[in-house]
TORZAMAR-11450 format. One line per 3 residues: number of its first residue (from 1); their letters; for each residue x negated, y, z of N, C-alpha, C. Coordinates in steps of 0.001 Angstrom, whole numbers. Layout:
BEGIN
NUM> a> X Y Z X Y Z X Y Z ~ ...;
***
This chain:
BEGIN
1> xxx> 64755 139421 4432 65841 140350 4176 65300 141567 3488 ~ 66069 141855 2459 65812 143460 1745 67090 144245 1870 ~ 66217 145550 2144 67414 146573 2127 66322 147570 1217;
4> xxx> 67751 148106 251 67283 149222 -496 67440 150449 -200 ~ 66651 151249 -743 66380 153066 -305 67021 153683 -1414 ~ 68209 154517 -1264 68410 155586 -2467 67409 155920 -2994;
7> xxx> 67618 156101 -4732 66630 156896 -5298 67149 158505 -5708 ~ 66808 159565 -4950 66964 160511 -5508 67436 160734 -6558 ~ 68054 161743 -7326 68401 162433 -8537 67605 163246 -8715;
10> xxx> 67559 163601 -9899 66322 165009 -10415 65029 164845 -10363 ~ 64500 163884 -11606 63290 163770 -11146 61947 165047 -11201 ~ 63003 166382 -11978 62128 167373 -11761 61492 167593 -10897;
13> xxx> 61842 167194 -9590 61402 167431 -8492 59987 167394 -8421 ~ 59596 166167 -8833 58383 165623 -8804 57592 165787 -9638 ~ 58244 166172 -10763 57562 166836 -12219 56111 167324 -11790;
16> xxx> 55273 167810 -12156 53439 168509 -11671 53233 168274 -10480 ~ 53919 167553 -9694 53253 167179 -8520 51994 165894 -8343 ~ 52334 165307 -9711 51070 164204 -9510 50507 164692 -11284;
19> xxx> 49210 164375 -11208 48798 164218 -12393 49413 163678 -13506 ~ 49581 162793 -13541 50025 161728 -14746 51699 161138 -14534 ~ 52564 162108 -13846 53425 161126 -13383 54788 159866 -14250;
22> xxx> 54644 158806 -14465 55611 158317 -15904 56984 157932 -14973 ~ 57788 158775 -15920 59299 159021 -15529 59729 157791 -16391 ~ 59351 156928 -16865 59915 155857 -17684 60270 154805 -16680;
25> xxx> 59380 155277 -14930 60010 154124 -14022 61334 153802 -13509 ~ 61266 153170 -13051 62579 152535 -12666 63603 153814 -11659 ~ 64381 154131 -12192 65075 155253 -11827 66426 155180 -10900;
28> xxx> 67207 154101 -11315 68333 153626 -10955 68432 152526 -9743 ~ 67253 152966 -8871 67849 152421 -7677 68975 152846 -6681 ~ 69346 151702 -6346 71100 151839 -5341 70669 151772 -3976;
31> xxx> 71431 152381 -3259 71626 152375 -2088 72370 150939 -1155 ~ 71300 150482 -411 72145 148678 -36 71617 148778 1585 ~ 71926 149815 2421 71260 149898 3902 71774 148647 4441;
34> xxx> 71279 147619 5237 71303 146559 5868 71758 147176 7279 ~ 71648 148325 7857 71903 149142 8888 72381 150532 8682 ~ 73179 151070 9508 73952 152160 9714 73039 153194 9315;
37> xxx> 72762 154264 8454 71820 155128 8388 72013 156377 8823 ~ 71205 156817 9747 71059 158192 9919 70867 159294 8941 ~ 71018 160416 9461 71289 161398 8382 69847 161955 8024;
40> xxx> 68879 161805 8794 67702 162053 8354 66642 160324 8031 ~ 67228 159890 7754 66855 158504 7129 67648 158327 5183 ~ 68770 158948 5374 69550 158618 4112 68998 160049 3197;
43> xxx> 69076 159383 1839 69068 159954 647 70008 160811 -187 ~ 70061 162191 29 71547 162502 -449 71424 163024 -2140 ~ 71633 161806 -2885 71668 161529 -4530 72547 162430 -5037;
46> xxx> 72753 163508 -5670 73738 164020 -6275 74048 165725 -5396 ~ 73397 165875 -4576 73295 167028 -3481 72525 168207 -4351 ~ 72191 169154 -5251 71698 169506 -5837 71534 170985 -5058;
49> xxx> 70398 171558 -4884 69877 172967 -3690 70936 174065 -3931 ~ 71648 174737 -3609 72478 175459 -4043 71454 177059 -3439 ~ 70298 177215 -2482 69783 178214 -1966 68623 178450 -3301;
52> xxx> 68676 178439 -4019 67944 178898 -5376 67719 180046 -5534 ~ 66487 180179 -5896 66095 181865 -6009 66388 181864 -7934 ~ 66803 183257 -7489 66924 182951 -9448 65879 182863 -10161;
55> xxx> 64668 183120 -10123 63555 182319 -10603 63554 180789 -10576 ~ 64175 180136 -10233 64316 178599 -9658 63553 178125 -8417 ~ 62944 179233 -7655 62601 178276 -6580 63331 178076 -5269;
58> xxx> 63301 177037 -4653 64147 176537 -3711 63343 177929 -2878 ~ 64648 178269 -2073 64474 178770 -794 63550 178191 -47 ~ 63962 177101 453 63781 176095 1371 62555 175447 1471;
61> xxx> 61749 174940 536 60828 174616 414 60127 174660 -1048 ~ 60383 175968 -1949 59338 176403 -2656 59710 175371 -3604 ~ 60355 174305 -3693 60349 173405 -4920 61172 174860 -6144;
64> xxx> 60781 173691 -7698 61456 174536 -8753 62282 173062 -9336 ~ 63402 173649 -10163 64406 173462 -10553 65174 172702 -9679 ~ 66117 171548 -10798 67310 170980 -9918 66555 169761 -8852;
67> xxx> 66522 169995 -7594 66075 168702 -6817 67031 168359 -5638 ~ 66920 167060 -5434 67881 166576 -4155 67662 167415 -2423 ~ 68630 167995 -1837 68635 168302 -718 69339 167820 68;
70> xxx> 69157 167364 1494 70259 166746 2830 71305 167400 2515 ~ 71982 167067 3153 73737 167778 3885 73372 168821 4871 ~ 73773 169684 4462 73496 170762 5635 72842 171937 4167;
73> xxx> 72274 172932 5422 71644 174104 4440 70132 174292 4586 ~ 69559 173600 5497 68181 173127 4974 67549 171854 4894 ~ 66121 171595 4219 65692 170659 3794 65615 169397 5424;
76> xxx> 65751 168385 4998 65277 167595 6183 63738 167702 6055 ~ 63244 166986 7122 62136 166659 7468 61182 165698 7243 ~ 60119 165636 6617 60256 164103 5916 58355 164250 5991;
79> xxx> 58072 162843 6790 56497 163136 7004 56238 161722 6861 ~ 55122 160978 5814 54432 160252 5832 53104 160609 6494 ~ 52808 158603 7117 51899 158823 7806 50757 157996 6870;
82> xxx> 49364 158428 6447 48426 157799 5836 47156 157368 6582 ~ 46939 156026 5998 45900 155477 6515 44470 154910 5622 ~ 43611 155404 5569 42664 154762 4246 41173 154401 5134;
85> xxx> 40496 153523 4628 39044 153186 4280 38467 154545 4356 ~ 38047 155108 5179 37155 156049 4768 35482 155654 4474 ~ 35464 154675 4466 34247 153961 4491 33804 153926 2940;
88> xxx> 34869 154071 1989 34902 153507 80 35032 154943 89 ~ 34418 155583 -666 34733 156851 -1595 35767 156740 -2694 ~ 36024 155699 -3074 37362 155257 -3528 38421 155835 -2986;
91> xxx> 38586 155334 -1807 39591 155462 -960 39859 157029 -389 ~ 38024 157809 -208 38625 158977 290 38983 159922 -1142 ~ 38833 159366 -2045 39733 160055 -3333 40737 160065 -3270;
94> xxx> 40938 158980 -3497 42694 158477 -3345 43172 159213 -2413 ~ 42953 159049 -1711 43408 159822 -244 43789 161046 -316 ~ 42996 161802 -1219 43228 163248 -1419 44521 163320 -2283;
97> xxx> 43745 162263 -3402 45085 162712 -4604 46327 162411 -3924 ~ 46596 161407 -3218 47945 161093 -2779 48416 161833 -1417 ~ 47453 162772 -851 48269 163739 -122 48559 164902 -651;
100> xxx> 47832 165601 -1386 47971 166741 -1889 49358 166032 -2906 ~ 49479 165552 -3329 51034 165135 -4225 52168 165137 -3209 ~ 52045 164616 -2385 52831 164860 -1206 53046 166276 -607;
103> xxx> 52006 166760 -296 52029 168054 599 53128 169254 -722 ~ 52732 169193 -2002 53039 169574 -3129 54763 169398 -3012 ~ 54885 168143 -2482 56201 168144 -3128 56854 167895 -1676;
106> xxx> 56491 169080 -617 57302 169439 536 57184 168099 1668 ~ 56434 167142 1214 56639 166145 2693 55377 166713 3473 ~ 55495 166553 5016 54422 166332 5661 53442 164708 5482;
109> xxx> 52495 165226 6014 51620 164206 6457 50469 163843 7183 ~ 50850 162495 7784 50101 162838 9250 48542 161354 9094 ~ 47770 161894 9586 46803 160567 9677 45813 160953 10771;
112> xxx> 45111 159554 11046 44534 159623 12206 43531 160738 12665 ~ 43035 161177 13584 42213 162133 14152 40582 161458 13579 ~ 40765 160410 13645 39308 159495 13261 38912 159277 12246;
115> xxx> 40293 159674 11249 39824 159430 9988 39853 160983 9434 ~ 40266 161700 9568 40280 162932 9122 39174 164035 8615 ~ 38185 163772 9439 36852 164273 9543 36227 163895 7967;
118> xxx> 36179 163036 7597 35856 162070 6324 37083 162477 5490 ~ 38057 163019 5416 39146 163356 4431 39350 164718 4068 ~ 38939 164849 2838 39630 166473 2548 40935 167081 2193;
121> xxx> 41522 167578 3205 42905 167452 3885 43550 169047 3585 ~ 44604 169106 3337 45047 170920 3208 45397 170858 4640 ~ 45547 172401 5123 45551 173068 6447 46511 172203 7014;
124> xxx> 47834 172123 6278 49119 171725 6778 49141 169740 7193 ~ 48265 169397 7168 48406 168057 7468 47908 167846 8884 ~ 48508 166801 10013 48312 166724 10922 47723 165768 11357;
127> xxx> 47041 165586 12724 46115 164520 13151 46820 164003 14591 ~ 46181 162631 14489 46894 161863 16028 46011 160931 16173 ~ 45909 160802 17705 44749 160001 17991 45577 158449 18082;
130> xxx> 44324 157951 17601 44859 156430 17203 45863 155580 18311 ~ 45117 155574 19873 45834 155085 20900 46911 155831 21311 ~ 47153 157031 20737 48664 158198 20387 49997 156823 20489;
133> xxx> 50475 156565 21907 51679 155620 21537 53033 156000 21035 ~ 53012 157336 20045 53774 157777 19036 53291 157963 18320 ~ 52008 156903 17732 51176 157492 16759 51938 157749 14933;
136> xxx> 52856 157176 15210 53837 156880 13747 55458 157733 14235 ~ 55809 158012 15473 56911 158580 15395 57227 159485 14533 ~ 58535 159371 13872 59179 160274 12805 58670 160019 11757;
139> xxx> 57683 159092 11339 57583 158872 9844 58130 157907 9470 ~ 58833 158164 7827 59322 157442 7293 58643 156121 6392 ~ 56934 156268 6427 56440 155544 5645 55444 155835 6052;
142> xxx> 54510 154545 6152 52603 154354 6538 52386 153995 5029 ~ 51576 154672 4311 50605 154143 3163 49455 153783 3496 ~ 48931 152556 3098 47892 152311 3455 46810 151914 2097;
145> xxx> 45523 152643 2440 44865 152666 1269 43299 151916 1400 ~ 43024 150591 929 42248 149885 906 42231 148417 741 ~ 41212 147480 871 41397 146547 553 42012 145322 2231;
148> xxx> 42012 144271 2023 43018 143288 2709 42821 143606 4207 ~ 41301 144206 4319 41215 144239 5867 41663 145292 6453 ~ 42049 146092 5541 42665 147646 5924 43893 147603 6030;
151> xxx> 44597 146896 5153 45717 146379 4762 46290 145746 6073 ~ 45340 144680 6799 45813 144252 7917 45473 144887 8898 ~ 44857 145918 9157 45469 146945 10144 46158 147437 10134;
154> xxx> 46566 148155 8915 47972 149303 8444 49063 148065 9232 ~ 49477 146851 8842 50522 145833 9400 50246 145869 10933 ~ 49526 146170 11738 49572 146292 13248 50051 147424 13387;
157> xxx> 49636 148536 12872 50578 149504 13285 52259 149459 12702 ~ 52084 149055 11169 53803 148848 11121 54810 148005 12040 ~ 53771 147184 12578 54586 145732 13284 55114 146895 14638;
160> xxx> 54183 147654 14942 54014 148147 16376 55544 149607 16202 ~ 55791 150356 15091 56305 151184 15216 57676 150787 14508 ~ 57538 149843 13705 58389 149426 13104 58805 150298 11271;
163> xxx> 58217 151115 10979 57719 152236 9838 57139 150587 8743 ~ 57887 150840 7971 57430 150309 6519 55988 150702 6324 ~ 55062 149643 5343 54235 149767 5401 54014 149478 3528;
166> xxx> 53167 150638 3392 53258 150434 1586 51404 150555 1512 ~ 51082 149332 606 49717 149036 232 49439 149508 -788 ~ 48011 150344 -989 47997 150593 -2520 46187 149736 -2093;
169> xxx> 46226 148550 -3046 45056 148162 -3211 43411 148652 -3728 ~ 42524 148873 -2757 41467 149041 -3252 40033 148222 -3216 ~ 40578 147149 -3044 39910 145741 -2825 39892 144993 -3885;
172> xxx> 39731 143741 -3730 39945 142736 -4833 41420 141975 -4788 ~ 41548 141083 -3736 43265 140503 -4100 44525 141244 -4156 ~ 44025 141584 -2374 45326 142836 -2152 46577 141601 -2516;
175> xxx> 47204 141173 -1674 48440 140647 -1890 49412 140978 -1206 ~ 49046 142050 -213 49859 142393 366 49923 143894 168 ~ 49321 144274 -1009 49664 145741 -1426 50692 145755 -2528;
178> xxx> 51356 146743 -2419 52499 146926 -3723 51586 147720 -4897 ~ 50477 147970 -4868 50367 149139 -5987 48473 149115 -6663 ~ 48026 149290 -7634 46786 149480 -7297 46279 150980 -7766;
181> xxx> 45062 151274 -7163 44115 152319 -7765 44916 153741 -8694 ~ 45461 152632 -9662 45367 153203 -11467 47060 153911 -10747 ~ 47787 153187 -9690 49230 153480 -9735 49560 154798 -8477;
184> xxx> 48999 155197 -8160 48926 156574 -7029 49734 157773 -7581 ~ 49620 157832 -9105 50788 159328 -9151 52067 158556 -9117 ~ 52380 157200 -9737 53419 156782 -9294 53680 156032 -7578;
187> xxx> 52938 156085 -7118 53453 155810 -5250 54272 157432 -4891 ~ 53197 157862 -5610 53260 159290 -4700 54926 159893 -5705 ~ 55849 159332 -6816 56741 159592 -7438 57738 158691 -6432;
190> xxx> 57517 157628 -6382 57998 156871 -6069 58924 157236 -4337 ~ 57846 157741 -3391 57822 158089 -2325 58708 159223 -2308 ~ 58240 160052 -2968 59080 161353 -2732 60752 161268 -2792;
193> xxx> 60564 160569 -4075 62559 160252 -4487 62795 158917 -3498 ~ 61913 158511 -3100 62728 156886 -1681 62950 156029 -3141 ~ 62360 155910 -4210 62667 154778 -4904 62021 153514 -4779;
196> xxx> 62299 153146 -3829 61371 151859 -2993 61937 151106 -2240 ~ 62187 149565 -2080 62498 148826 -886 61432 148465 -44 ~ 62706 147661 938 62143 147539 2248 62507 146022 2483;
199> xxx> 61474 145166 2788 61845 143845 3051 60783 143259 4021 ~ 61343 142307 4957 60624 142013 6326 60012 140833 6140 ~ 58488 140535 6491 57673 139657 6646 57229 139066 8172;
202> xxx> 57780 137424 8236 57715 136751 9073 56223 137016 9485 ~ 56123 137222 11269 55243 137029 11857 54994 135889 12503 ~ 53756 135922 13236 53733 134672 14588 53458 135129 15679;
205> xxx> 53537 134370 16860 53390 134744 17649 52383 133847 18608 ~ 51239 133679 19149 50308 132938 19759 50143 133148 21223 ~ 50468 132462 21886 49875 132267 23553 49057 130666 23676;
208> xxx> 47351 131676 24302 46361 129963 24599 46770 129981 26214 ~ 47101 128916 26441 47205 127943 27929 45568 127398 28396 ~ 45547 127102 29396 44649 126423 30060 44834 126162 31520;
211> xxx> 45215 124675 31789 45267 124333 33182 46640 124826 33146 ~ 47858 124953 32253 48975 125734 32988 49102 127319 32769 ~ 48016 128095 32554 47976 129473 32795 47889 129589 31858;
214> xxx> 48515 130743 31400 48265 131616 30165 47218 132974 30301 ~ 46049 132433 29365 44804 133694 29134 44803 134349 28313 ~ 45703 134383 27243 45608 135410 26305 46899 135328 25126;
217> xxx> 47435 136474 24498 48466 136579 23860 48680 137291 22655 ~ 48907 136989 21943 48322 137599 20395 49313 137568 19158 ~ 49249 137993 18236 50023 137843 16755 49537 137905 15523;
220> xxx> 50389 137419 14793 49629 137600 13530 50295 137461 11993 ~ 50063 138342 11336 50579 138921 9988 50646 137343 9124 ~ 49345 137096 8852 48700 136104 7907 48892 134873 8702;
223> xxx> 47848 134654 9607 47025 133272 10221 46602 133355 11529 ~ 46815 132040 12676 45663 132178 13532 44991 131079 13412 ~ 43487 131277 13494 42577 130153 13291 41777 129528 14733;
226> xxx> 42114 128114 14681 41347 128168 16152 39746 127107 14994 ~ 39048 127869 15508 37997 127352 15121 36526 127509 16101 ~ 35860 126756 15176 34359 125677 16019 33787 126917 15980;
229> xxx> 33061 127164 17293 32281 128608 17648 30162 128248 17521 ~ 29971 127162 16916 29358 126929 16828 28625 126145 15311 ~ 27614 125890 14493 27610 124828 13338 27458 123491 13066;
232> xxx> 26623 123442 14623 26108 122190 14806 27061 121170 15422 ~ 28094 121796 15844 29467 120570 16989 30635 121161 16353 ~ 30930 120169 15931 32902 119989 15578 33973 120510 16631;
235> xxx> 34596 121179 16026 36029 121018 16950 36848 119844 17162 ~ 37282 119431 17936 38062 118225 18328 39002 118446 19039 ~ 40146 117865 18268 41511 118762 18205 42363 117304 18401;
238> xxx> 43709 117944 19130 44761 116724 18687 46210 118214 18064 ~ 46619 117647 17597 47776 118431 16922 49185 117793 16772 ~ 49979 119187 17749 51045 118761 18194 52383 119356 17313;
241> xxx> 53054 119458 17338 54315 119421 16248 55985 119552 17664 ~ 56310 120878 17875 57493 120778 18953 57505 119513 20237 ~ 56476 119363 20587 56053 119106 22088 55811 117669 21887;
244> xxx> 55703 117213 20460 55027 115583 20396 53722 115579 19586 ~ 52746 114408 19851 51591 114430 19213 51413 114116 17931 ~ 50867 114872 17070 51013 113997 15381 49516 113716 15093;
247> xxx> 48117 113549 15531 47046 112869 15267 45991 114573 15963 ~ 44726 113633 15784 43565 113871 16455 42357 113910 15770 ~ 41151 114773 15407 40051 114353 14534 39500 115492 14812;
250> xxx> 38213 115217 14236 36996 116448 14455 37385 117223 13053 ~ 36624 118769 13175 37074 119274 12106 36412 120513 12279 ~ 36394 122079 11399 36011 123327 11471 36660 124028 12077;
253> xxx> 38030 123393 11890 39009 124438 12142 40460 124097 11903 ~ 41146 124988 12238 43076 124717 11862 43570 126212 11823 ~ 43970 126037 10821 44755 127235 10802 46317 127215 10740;
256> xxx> 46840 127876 11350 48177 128059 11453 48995 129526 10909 ~ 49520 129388 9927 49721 130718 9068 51341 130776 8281 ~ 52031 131602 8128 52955 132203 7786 53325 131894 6193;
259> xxx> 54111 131752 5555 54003 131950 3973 53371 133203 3923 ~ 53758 134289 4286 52804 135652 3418 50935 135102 3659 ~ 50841 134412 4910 49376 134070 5177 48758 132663 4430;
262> xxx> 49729 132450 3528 49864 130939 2665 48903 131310 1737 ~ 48977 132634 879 47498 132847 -206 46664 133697 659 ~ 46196 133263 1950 44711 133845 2226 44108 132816 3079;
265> xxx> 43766 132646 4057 42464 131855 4648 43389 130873 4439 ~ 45088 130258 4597 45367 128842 4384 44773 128522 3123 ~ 45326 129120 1809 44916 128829 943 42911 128560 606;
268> xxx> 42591 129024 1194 41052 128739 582 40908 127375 1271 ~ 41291 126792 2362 41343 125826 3105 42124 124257 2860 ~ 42634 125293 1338 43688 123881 381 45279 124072 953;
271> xxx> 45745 124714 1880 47282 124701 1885 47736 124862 517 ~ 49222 124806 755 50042 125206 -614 50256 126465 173 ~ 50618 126947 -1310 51429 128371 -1620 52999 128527 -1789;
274> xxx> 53182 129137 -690 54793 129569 -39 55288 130741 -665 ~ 56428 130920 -1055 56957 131969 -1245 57367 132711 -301 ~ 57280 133861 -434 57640 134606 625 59360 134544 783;
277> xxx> 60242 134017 603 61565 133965 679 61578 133028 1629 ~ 60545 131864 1494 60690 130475 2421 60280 130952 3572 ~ 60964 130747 4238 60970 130670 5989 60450 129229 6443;
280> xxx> 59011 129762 6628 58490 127973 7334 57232 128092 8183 ~ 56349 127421 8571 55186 127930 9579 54326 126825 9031 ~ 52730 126752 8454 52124 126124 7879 50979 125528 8838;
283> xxx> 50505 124694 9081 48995 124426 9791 48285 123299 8736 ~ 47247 123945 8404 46202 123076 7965 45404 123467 8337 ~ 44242 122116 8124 43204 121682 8834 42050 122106 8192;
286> xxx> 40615 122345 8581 39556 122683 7502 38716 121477 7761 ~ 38491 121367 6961 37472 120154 6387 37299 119273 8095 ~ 38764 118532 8034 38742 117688 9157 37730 116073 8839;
289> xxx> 37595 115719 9738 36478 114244 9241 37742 113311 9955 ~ 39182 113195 8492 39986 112116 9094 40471 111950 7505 ~ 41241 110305 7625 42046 110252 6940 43518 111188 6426;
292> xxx> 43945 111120 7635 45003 112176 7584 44638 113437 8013 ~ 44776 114227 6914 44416 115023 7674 45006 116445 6278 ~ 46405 116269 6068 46804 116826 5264 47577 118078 6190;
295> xxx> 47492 119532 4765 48442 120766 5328 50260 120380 5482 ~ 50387 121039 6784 52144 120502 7452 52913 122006 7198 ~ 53685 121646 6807 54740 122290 6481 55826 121957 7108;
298> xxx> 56236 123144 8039 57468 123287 9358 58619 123869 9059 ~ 59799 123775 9754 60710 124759 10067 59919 126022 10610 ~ 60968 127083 10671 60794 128496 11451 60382 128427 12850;
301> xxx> 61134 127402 13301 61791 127417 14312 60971 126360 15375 ~ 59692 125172 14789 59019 125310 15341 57593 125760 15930 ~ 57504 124920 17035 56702 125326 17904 54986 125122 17675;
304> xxx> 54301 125119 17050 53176 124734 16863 52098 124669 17787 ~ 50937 123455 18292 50198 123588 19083 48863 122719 18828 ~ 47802 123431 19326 46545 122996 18958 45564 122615 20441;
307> xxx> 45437 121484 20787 44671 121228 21963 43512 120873 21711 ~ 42866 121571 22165 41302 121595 22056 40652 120678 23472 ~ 40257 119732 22859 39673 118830 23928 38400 119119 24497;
310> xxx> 38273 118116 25397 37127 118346 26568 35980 117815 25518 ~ 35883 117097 24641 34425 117106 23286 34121 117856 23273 ~ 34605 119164 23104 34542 120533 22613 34273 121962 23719;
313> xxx> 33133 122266 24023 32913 122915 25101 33574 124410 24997 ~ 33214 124477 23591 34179 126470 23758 34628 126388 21962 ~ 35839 127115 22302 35719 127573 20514 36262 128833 20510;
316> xxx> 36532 129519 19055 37275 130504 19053 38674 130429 18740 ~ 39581 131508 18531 41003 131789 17852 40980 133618 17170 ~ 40476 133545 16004 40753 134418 15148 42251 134673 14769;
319> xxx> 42937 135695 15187 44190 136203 14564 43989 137045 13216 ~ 44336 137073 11821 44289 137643 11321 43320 138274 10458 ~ 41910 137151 11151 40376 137629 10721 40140 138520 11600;
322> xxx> 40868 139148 12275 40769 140605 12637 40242 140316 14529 ~ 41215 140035 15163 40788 139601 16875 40148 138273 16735 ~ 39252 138295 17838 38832 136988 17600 38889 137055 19546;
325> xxx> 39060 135989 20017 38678 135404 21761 38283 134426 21660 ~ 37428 134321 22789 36660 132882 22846 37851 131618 23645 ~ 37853 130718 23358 38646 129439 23969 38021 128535 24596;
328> xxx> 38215 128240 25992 37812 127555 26786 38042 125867 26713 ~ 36987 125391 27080 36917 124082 27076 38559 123631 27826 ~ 39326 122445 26741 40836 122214 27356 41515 123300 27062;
331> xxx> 41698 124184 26124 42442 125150 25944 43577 124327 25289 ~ 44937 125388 25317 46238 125104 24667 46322 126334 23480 ~ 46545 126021 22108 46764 127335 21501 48201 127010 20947;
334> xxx> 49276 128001 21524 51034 127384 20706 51025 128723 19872 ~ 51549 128165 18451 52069 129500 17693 53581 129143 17664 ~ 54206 130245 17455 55741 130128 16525 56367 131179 16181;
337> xxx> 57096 131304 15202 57941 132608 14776 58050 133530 15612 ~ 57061 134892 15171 56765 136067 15707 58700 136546 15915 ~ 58342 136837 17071 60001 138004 17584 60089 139335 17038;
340> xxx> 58801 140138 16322 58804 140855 15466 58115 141185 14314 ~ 59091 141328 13328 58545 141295 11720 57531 142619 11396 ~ 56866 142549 10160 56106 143651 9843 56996 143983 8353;
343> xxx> 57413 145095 8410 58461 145922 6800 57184 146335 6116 ~ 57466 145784 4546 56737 146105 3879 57841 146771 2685 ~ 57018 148370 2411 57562 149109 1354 57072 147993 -311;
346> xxx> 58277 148265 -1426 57624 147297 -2258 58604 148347 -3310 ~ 57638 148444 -4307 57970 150151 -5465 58498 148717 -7045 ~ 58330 147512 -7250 58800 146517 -8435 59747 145709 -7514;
349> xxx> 59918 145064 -8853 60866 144105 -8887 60468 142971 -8984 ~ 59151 142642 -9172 58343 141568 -10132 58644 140568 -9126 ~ 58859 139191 -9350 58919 138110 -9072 57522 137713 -8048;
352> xxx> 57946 137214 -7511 56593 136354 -6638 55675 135708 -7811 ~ 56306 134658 -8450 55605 133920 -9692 54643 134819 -10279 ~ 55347 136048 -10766 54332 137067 -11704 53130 137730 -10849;
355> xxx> 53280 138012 -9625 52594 138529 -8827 51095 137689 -8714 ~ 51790 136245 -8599 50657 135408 -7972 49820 135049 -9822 ~ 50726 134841 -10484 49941 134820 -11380 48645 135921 -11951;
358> xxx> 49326 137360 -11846 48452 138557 -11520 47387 138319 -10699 ~ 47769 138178 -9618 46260 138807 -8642 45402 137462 -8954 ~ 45950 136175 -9186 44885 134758 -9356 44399 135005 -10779;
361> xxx> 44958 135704 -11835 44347 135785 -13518 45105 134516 -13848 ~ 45911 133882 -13183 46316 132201 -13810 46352 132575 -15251 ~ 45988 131293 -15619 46171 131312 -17594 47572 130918 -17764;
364> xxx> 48665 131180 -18561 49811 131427 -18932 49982 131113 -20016 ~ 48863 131216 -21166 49236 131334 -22490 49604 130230 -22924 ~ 50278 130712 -24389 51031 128722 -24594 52929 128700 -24148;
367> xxx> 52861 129192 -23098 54374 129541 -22460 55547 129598 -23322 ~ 56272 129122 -23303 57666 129437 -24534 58633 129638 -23676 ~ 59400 129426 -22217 59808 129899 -21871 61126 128890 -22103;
370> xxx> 62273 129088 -20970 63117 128117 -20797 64321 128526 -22488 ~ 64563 126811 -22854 65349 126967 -24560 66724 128056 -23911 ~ 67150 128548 -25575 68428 129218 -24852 69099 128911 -25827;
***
């Protein structure tokens, strides 16, 4: 599902607030709320500051010329929360440029206490400690700045607060970022006027059994992998399909993953590639030692399960690359359609097709394109 964000009027607003900013973008986004909007959630397009100093600056918040203001007689409140790599000097650039564009053009912004130290931050930006269980309250947007593994943290906290989550890539694939490097004065254009949607990415949801009991409970953006914790011994698996058996074989591993998790560890593992529109739940196998032993493609709706036999003394279950637990000899691992989605902010329009062709380099040329 997508729901769209008003785009502001006046793009003066934003005028010198970013370096380079190109007003040639997409300007004419509509308003399409999927839900009732609050008054400090909605965009008021056509509201123009009437508290103007005759020099042109807003009363209110120091902006100059014509820019969008709430209903009422002062500015709302409006605080992104940022998250980056402080580890890439990349990232703690970026970081700067895209708060100071922000702070510039009247939003707050808040980022972690842990990362801050490593960020050169103006006075007015605020800190919260990570286990803070309002660590995202009142923001309208998490940016997250780095490559896939950063990326899939920024999605634990969006999953957790429910705050859109907008990627600006500083990695190599990044498929789950909307933006790269080169595009930061436009996030930071983009952001200010809300010219951005919002559309929800299927999760999963994982509980491992053993003996009956449940030991552990988990989720995941991409993938969970139950795999061989060892090089020398196979996993030995039977694989189940909504509470019946569909075959058995030694192998590295199985992964069980999402379409958005369809171009990352499924894919290197040979799955196909899902669109993110398709609603389905994927498990393939890694280099199983069987005949059959092809990637399954499910409904939503089921239940997926991986029994790890008594061959097999321990293995793991990686969620996400990110958690990993060890799995006990006879473990049960069931995935199925996460009960809550992760919102991802997305600044184009571009097609899935163009996307994937982008981040893979696919060759294209030659193309003529359907007769008309």
């Amino acid at each position: 599902m997508t729901t769209k964000n008003a785009a502001a009027t006046g793009a003066e607003r934003v005028a010198g607030t970013t370096e380079n900013t190109d007003t040639t973008e997409n300007t004419d986004t509509t308003a399409s709320a999927d839900t009732t909007a609050s008054a400090d959630t909605r965009a008021n397009a056509g509201n123009t500051a009437s508290a103007d100093n005759a020099d042109g600056a807003c009363t209110e918040c120091s902006a100059r010329g014509t820019h969008t203001v709430p209903e009422g007689t002062a500015h709302e409140e409006r605080t992104v929360f940022l998250l980056a790599h402080t580890g890439r000097p990349a990232a703690v650039r970026s970081a700067e440029l895209v708060v100071n564009g922000l702070v510039r053009s009247g939003l707050g912004v808040r980022v972690l206490a842990t990362e801050a130290a490593d960020l050169p931050l103006p006075p007015s930006v605020k800190t919260v400690a990570e286990d803070d269980p309002g660590v995202l309250d009142g923001c309208e947007l998490l940016i997250v700045l780095g490559g896939d593994g950063t990326l899939l943290r920024g999605a634990a906290f969006a999953r957790a607060s429910g705050v859109p989550m907008l990627g600006v890539n500083l990695g190599r694939v990044g498929f789950l970022a909307e933006a790269e490097r080169d595009d930061l004065d436009k996030v930071v254009q983009r952001v200010v006027t809300r010219a951005y949607e919002v559309e929800e990415r299927m999760t999963i949801d994982v509980v491992v059994h053993r003996n009956g009991d449940v030991v552990h409970t988990d989720w995941a953006l991409n993938e969970a992998a139950v795999q061989k914790d060892s090089a020398e011994r196979m996993l030995e698996v039977v694989l189940e399909i909504d509470g019946r058996p569909v075959t058995g074989f030694g192998c590295d591993g199985i992964v069980c993953a999402t379409p958005t998790g369809s171009t990352a560890y499924a894919f290197s593992a040979g799955g196909p590639v899902v669109w993110p529109e398709v609603e389905a739940l994927l498990m393939v196998p890694i280099s199983a030692h069987a005949l059959f032993a092809k990637p399954l493609v499910t409904s939503p709706t089921t239940v997926l399960a991986v029994e790890v036999q008594s061959q097999t003394p321990t293995g793991v279950l990686w969620c996400d690359g990110r958690r990993m637990v060890e799995l006990p000899q006879n473990a049960r691992v069931e995935v199925r359609r996460g009960a809550v989605p992760v919102r991802l902010a997305r600044l184009h329009h571009a097609s899935f097709t163009d996307r994937l062709v982008a981040k893979f380099a696919l060759p294209v040329s030659g193309w003529r394109g359907a007769p008309h």
